[in-house]
C-alpha positions as CSV (number, residue, x, y, z in Angstrom):
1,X,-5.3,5.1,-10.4
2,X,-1.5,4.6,-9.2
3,X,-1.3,3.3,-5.6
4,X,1.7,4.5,-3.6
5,X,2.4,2.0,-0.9
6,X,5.4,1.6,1.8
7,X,5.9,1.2,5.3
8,X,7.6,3.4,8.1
9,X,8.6,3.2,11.6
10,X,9.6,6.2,13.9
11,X,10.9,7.7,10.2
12,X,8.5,11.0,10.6
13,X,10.2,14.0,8.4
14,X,11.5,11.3,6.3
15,X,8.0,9.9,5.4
16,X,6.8,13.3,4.9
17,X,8.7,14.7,3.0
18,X,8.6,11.6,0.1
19,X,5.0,11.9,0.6
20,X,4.2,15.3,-0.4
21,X,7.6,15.0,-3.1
22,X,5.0,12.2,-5.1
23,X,2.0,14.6,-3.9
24,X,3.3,17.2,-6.2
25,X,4.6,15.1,-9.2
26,X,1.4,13.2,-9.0
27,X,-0.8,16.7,-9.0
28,X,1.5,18.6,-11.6
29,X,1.0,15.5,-13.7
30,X,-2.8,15.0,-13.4
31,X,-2.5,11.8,-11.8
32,X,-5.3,9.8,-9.7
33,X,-3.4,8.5,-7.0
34,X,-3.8,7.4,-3.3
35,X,-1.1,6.8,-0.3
36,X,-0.9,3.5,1.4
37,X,1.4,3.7,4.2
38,X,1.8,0.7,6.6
39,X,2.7,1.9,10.3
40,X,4.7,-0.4,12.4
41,X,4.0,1.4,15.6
42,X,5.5,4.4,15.5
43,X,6.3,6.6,18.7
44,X,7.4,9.3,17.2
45,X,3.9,11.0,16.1
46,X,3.9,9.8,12.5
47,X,0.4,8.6,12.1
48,X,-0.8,11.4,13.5
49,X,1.2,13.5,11.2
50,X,-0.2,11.1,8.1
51,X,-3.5,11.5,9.3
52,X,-3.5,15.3,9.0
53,X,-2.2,15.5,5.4
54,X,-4.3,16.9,3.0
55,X,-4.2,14.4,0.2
56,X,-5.8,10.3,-0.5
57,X,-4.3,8.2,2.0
58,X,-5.1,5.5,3.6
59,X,-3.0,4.5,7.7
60,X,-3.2,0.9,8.2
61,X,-1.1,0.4,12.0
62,X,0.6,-2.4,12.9
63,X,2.1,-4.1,16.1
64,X,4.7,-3.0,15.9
65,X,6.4,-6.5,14.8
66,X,6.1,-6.2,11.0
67,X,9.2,-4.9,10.1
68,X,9.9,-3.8,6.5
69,X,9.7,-7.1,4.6
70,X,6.1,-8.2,6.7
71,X,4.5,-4.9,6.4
72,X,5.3,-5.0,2.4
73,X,3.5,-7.8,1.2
């Protein structure tokens, strides 16, 4: 099982689209994988967005006060 974990803030498109880039290398390799991504409050829709894709992941939200280096550890 490889565990994909990072953290976004009001980085939509972005997020998505390097989500479902490792979605399909992970798939056309055969991999057992799951997403963590780490939401700092987002106002642009992106947990929503995460919520609705159709692969393992898992939306932990934040204050909004973690930043990159807090949400990463």
């Amino acid at each position: 099982m490889i565990y994909f974990i990072t953290a976004c803030f009001n980085r939509c498109n972005f997020t998505l689209r390097s989500l479902r880039q490792l979605n399909d290398q992970a798939t056309a390799l055969g991999v057992e994988y799951k997403f963590i991504v780490v939401d700092d409050n987002s106002t642009d829709g992106t947990v929503g967005d995460l919520e609705g894709l159709d692969f393992p992941i898992c939306v932990l939200r934040t204050s909004g006060n973690y930043f990159w280096a807090r949400a990463m550890r």
